[in-house]
N, C-alpha and C positions, 0 to 999 in steps of 0.2 A: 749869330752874334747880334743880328738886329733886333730879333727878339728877345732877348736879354737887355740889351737898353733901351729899350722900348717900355718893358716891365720895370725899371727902373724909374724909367719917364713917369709912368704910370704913378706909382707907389710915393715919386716923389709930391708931385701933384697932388697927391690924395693930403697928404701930409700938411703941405702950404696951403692947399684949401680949408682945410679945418683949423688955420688959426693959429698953427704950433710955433714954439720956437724954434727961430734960426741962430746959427751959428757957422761962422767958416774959418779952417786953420791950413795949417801944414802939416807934412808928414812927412820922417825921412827914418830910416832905421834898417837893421839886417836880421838875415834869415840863414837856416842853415839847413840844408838837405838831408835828409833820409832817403839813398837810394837802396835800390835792390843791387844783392853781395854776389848774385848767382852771375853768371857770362851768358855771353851770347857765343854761339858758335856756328861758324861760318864753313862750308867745304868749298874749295874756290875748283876743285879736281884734280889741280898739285900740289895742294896742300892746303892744310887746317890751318883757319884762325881763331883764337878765345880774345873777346874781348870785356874786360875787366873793369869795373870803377874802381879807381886807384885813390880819388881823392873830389869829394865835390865840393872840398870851399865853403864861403859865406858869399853870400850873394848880399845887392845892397837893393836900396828901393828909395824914392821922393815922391811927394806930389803932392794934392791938398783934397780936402775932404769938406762937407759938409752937412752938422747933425741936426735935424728935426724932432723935437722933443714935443708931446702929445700925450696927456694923461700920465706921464711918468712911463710911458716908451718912447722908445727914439729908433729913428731911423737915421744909419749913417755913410750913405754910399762916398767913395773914393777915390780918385785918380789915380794911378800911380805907375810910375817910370821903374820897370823893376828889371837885375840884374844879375845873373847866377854864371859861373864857370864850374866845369865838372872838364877830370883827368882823368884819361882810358888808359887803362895798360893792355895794350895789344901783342899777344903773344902768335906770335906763326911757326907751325910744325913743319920743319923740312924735314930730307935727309941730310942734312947737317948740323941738324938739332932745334932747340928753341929761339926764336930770336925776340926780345921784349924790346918796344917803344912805348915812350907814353906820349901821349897829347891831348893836349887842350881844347876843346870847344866851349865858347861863352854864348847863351844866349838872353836874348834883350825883348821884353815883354811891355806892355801896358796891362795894367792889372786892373779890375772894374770891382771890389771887393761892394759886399753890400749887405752891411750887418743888422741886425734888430738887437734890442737890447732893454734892462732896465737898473735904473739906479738902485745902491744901497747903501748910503753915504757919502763916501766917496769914490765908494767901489763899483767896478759897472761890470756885470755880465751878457755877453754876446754870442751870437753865432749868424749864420748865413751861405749866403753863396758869393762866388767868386768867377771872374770869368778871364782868363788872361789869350787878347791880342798878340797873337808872333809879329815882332819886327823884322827883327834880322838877328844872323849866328855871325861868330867870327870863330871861325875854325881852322884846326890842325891837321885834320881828319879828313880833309878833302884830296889831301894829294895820295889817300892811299887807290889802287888800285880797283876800278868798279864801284866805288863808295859814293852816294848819291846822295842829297838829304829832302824830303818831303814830308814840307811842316803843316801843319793844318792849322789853318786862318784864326780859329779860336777851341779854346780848349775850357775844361771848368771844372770847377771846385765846390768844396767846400771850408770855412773857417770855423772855429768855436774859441773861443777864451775870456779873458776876465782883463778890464781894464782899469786905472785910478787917475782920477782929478784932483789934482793941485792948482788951484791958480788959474793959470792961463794955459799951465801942463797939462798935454794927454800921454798917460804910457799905458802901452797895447802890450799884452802877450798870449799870442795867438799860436793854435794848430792848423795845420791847412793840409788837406786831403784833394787828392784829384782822381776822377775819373777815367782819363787815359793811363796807357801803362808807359812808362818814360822809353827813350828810346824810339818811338815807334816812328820816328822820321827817319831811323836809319832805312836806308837801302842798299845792297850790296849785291852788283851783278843783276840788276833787273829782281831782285829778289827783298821782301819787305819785312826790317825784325824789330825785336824789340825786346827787354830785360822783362822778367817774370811778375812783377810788383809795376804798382803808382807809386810815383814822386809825393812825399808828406815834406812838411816843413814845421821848422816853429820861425818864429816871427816875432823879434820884440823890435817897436814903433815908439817911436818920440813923436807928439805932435804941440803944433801951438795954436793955442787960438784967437782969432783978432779981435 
């Protein structure tokens, strides 16, 4: 993660060196997940468990941004405070049949997005990389049996989409791709899993600029 904001540091730097324009706003808007539909399954030794995504939500995000524009590119890294809830349906195979719970785990990120881009009217198209800081979970999931969670300190992406300027308006609508496969903090019994697919997103952003 150091090195990722460092190369940030970097890029930004080059940017303000050469003269470019600045600009600083806000950002706040939501996102909706695309996880993977396949389960996880678990043998505990007396019995089977499948665990299910039942429902991932709209996650929310804020923070503020600032674009460096150079020759009709811009550079426009990002802050942001981001926040997603995803619902497991956890099914356990006894001999006395199926039994389903669902629960909730939220998790709470800082997101470092950092897009390149260029103008065409009003319209702006973008892409980049993204790097998202774990904060903390609040979860449902803990009281099950053996269940453990180990998050890795930072995680990362990618974005691409098309943006418009109005005014003092920024509105973003983004893809976002990640390189881990979701899940993969699950632990259960000393033993480490994780859903078949990465976590994609879209992402539409409101920003303003001051």
């Amino acid at each position: 993660m150091r090195q990722f904001i460092l190369s940030i540091a970097i890029f930004t730097a080059f940017f303000t060196a050469a003269s470019a324009q600045v600009q600083f706003g806000v950002k706040a808007g939501i996102s909706s997940y695309d996880l993977a539909k396949d389960g996880i399954f678990v043998n505990t030794g007396s019995q089977n468990v499948k665990w299910n995504i039942s429902n991932a939500g709209y996650g929310h995000h804020f923070g503020v941004y600032t674009r460096l524009t150079l020759l009709g590119i811009y550079l426009e890294p990002s802050l942001l405070f981001n926040s997603n809830t995803v619902t497991y349906n956890i099914e356990t195979y006894g001999e006395s049949g199926v039994f389903s719970t669902l629960k909730n785990e939220k998790y709470n990120h800082v997101d470092i997005p950092v897009l390149a881009g260029i103008k065409a009217g009003v319209l702006r198209f973008q892409g980049g990389v993204v790097g998202h800081l774990f904060i903390n979970s609040i979860s449902d999931v803990v009281d099950i049996k053996g269940y453990d969670q180990r998050f890795k300190t930072a995680t990362y992406g990618w974005q691409g989409g098309m943006g418009l300027d109005v005014w003092r308006l920024r509105l973003d609508l983004l893809y976002e791709g990640n390189f881990d496969k979701f899940g993969d903090h699950i632990t259960i019994g000393g033993h480490p899993y994780s859903f078949s697919s990465s976590p994609s997103r879209l992402i539409l952003t409101m920003g303003y600029k001051f």
